[in-house]
N, CA, C and O atoms as CSV, one atom per row, in Angstrom:
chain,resi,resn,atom,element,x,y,z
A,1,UNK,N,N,117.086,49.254,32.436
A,1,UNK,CA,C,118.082,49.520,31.419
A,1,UNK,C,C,119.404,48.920,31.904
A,1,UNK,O,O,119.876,49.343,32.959
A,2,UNK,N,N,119.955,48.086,31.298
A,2,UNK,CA,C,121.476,47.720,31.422
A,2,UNK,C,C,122.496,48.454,30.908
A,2,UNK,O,O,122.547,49.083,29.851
A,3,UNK,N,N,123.413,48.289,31.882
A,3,UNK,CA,C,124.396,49.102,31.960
A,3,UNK,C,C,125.634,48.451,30.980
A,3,UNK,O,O,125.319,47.310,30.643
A,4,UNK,N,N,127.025,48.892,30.404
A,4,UNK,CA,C,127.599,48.480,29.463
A,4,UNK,C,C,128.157,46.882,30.429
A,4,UNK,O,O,128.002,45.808,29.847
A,5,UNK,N,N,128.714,46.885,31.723
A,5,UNK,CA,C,128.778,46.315,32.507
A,5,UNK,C,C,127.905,45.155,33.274
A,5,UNK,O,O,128.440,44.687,34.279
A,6,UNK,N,N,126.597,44.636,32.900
A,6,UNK,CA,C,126.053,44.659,33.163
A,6,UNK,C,C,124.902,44.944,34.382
A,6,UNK,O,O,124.139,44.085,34.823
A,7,UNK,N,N,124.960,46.213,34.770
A,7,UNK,CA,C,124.921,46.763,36.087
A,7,UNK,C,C,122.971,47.375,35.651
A,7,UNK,O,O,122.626,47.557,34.483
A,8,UNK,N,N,122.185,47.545,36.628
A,8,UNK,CA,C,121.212,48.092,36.534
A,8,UNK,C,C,121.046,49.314,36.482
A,8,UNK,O,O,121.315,49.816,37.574
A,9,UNK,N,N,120.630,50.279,35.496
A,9,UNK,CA,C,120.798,51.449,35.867
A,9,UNK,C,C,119.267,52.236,35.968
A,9,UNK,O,O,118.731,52.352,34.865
A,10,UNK,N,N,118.734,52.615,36.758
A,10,UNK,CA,C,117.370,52.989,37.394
A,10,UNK,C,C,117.300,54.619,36.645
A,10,UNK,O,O,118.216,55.400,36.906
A,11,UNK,N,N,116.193,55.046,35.740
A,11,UNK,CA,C,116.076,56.156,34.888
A,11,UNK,C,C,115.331,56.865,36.419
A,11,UNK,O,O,115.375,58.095,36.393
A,12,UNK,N,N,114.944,56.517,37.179
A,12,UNK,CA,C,114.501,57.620,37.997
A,12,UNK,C,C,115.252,57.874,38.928
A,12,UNK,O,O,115.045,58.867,39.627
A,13,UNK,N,N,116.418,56.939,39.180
A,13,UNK,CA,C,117.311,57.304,40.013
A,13,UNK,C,C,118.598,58.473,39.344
A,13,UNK,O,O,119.309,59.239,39.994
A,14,UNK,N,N,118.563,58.273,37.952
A,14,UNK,CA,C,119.571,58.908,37.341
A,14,UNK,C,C,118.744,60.338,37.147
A,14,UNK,O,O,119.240,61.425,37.444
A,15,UNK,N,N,117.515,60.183,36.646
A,15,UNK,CA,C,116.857,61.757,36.756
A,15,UNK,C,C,117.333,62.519,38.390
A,15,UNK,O,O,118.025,63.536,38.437
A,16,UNK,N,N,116.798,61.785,39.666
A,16,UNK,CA,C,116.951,62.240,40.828
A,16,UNK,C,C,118.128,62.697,41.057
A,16,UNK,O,O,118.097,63.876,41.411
A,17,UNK,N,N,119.585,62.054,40.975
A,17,UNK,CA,C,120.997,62.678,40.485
A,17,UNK,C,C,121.131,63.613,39.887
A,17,UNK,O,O,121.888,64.477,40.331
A,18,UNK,N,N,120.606,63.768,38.925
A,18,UNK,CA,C,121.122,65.231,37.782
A,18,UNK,C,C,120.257,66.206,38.502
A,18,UNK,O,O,120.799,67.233,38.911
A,19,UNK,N,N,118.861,66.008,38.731
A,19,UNK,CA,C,118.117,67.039,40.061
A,19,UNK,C,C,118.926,67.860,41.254
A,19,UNK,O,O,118.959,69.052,41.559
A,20,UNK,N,N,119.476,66.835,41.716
A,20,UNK,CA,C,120.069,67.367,43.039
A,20,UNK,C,C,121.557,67.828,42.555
A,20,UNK,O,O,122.154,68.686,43.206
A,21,UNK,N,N,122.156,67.219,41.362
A,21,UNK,CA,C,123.336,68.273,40.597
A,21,UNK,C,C,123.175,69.364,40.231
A,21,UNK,O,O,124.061,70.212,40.339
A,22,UNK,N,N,121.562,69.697,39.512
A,22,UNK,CA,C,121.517,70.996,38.729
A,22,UNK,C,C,121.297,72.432,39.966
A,22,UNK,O,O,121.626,73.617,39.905
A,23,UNK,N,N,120.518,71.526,41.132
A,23,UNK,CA,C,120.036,72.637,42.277
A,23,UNK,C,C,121.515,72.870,42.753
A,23,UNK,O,O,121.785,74.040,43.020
A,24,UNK,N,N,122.288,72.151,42.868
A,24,UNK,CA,C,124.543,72.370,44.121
A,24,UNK,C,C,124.678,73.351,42.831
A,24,UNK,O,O,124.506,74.563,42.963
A,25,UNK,N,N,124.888,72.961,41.999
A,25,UNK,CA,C,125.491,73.809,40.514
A,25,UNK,C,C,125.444,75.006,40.639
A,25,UNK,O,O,126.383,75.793,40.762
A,26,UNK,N,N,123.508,75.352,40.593
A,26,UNK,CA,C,122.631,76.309,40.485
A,26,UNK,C,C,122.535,77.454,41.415
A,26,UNK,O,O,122.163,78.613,41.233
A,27,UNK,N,N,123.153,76.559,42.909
A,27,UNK,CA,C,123.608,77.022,44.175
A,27,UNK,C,C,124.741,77.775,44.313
A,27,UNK,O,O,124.803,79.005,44.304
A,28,UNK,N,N,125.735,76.906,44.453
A,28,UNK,CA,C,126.832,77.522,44.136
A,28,UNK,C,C,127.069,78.758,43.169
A,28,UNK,O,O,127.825,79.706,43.379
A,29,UNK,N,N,126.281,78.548,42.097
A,29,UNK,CA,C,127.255,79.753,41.089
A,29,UNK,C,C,126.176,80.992,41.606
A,29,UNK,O,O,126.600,82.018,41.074
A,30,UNK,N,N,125.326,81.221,42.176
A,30,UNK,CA,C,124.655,82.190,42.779
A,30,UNK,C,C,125.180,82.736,43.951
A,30,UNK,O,O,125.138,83.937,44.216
A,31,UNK,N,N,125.631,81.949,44.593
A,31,UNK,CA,C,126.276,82.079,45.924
A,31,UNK,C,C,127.955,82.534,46.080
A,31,UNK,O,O,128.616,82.975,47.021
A,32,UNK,N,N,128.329,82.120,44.387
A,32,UNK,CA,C,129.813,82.394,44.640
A,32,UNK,C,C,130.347,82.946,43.411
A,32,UNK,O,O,131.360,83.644,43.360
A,33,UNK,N,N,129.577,82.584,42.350
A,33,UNK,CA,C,130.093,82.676,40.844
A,33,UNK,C,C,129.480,84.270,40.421
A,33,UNK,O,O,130.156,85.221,40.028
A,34,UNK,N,N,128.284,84.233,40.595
A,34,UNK,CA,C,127.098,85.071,39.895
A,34,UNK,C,C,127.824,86.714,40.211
A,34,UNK,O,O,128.794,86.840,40.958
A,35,UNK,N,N,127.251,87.734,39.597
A,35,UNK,CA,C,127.827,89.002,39.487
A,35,UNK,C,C,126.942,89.348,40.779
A,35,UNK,O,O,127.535,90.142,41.510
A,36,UNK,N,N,125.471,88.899,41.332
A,36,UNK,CA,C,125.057,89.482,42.515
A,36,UNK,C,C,126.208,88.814,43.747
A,36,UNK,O,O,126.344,89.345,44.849
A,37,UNK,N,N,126.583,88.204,43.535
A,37,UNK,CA,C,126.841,87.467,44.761
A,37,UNK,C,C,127.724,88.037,45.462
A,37,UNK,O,O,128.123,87.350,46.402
A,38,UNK,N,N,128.367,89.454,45.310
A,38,UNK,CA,C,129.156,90.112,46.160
A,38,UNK,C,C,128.529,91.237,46.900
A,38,UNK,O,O,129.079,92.017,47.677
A,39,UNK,N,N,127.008,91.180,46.445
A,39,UNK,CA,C,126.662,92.505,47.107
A,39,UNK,C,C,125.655,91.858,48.396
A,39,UNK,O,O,125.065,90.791,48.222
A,40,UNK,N,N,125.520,92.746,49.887
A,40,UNK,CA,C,125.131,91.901,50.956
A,40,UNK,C,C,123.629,91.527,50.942
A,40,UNK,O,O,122.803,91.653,50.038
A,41,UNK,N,N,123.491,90.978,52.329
A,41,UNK,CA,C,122.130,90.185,51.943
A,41,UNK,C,C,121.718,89.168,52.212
A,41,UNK,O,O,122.565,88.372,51.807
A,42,UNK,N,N,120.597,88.416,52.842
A,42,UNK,CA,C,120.594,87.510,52.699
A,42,UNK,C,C,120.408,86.516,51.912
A,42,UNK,O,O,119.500,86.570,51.082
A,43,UNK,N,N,121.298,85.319,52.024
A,43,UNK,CA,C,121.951,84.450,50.907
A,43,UNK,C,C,120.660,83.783,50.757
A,43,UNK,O,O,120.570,83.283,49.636
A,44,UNK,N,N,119.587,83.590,51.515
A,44,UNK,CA,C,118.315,82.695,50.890
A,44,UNK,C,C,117.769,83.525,49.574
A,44,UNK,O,O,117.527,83.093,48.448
A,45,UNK,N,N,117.650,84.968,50.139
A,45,UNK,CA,C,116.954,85.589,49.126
A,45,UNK,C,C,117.764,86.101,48.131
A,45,UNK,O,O,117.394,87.106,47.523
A,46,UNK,N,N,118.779,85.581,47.883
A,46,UNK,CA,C,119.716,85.711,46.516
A,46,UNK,C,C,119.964,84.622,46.026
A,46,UNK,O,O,120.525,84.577,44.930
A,47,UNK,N,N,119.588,83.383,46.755
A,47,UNK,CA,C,119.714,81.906,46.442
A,47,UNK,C,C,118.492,81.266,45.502
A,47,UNK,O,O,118.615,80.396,44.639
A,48,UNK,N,N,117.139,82.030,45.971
A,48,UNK,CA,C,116.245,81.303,45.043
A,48,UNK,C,C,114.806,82.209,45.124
A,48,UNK,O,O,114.360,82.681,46.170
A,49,UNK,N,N,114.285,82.320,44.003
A,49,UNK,CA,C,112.981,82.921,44.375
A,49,UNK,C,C,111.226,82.671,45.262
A,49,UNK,O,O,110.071,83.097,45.272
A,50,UNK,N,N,112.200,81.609,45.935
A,50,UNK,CA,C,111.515,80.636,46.613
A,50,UNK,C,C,111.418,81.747,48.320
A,50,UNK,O,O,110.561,81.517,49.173
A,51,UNK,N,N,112.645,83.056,48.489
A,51,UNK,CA,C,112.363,84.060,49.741
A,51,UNK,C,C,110.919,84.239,49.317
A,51,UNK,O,O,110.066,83.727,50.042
A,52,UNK,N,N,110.389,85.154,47.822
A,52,UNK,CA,C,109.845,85.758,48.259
A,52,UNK,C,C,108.563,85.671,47.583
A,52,UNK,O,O,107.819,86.560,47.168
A,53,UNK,N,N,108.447,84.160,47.560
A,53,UNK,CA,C,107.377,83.250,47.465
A,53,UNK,C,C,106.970,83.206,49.308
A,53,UNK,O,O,105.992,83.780,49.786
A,54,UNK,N,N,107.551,82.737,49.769
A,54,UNK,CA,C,107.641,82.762,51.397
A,54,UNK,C,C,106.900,83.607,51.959
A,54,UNK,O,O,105.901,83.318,52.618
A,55,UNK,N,N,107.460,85.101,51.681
A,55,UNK,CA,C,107.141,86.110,52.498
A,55,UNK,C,C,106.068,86.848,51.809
A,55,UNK,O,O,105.643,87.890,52.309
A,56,UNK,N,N,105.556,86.352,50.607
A,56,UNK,CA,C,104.186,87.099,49.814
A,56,UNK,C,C,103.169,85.858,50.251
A,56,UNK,O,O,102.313,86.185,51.073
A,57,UNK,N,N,103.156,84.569,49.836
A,57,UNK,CA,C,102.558,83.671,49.989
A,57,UNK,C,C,102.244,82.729,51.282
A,57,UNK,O,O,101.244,82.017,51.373
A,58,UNK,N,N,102.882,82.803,51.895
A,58,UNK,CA,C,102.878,82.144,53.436
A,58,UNK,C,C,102.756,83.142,54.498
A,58,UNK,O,O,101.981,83.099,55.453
A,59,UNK,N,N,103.656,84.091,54.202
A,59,UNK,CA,C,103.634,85.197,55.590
A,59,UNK,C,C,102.423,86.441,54.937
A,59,UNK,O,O,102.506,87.624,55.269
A,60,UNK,N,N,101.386,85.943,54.024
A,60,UNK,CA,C,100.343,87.034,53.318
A,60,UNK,C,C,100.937,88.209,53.147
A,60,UNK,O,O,100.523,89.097,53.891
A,61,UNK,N,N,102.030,88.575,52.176
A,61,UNK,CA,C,102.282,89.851,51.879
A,61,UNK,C,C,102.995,90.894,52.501
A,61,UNK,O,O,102.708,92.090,52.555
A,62,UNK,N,N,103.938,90.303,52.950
A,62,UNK,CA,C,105.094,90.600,54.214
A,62,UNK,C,C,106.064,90.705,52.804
A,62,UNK,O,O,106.348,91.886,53.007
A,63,UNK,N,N,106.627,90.463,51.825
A,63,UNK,CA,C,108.245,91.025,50.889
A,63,UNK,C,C,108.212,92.240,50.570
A,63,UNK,O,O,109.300,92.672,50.187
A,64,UNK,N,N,107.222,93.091,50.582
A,64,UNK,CA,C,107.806,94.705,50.326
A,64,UNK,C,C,108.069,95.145,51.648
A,64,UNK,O,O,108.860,96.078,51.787
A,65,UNK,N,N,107.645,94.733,52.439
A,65,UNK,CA,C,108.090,95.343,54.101
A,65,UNK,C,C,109.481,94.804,54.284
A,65,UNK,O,O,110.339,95.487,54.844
A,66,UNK,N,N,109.803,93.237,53.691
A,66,UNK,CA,C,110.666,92.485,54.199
A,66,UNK,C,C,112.421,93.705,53.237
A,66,UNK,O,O,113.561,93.809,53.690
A,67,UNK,N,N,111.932,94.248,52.125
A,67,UNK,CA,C,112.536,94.739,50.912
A,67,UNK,C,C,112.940,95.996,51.988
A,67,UNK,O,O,114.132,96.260,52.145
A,68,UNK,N,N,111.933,96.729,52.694
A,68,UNK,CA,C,112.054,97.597,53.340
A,68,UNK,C,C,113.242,97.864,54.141
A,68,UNK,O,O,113.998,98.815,54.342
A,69,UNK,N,N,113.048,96.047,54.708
A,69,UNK,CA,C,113.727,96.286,56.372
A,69,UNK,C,C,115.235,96.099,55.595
A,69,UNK,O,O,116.105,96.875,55.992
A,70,UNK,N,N,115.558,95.293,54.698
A,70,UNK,CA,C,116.865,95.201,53.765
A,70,UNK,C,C,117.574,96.605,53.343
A,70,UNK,O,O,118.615,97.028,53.846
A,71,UNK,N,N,117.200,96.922,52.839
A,71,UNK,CA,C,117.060,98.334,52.630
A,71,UNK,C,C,117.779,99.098,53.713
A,71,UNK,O,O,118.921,99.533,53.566
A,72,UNK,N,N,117.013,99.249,54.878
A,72,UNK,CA,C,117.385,100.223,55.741
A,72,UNK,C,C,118.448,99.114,56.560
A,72,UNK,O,O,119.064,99.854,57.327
A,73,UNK,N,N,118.948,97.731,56.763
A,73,UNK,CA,C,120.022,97.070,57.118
A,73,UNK,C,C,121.211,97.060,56.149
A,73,UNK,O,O,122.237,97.625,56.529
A,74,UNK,N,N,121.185,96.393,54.755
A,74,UNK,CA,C,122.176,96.518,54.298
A,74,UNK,C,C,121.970,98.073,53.135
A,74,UNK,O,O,122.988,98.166,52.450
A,75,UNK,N,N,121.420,98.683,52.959
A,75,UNK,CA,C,120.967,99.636,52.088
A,75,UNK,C,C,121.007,98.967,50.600
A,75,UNK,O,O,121.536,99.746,49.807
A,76,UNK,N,N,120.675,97.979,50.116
A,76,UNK,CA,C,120.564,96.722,48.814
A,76,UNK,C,C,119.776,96.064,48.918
A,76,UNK,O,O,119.929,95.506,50.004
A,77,UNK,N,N,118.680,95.617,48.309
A,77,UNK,CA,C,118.411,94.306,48.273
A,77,UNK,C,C,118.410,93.213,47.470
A,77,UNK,O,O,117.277,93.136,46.995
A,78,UNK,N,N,119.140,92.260,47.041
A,78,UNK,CA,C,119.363,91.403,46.359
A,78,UNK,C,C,118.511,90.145,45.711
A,78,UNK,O,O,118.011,89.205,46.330
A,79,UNK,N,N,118.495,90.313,44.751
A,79,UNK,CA,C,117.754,88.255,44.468
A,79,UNK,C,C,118.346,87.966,43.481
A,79,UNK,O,O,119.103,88.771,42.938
A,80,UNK,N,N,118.042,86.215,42.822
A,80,UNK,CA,C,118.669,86.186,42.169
A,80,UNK,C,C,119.034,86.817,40.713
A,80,UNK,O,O,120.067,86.746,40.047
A,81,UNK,N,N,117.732,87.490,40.467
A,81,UNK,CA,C,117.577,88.026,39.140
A,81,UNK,C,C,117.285,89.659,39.438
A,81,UNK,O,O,116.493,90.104,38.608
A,82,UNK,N,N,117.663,90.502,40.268
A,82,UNK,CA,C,117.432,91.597,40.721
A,82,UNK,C,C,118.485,92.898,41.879
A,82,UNK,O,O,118.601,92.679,43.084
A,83,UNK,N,N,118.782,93.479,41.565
A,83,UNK,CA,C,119.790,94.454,42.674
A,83,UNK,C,C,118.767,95.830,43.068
A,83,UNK,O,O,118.522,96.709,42.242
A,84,UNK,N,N,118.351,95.830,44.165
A,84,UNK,CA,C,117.501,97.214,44.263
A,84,UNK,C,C,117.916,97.851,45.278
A,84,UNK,O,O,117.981,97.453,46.442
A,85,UNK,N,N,118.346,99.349,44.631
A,85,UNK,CA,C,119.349,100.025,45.681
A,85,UNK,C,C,118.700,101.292,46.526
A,85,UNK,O,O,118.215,102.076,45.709
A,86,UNK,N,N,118.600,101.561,47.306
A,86,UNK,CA,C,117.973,102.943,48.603
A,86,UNK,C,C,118.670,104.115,47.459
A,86,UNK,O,O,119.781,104.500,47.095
A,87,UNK,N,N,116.861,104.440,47.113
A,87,UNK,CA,C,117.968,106.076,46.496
A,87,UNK,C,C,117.417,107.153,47.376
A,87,UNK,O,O,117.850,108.303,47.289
C-alpha cells in the first residue's frame, strides 16, 4: 500500500503497532487510571488475567491458595475485573 508520500506502508507492520499500543494503553489505565488500581497487590495480577491463567494452568491449580496467601498479606485481592475482600 502506498503512502500519500510515496512511502511503503506494511498492513502487518501497522496491525503490529496498534497491538503493542492497545496492550501500553490497556496497561497503563489498569495500573494507574482504573478504579482497582489503588487497592494493593500484585500489579501482574491486576494487570492481566493472564496471573491466574498461570497459577491454575501451569502451576495445576495453585490461584485459590495463591487468593489465600493475598488475602492473609494484603487482606484484598485484586484483578483486573474483580476486588475480593477477607470477611
Amino acid at each position: 500500500m502506498a503512502g500519500a508520500d510515496g512511502l511503503q506502508i506494511s498492513l502487518p507492520l501497522v496491525a503490529a503497532i496498534l497491538l503493542v499500543l492497545y496492550v501500553v494503553v490497556g496497561a497503563f489505565y489498569r495500573l494507574c487510571l482504573s478504579p482497582i488500581a489503588k487497592f494493593p497487590g500484585p500489579k501482574l495480577a491486576a494487570l492481566s488475567l493472564w496471573y491466574e491463567f498461570w497459577c491454575d494452568g501451569v502451576k495445576r491449580g495453585q490461584y485459590t491458595f495463591r487468593i489465600k496467601e493475598m488475602h492473609e498479606k494484603y487482606g484484598i485481592y485484586a484483578s483486573p475485573f474483580l476486588i475480593s475482600f477477607r470477611g
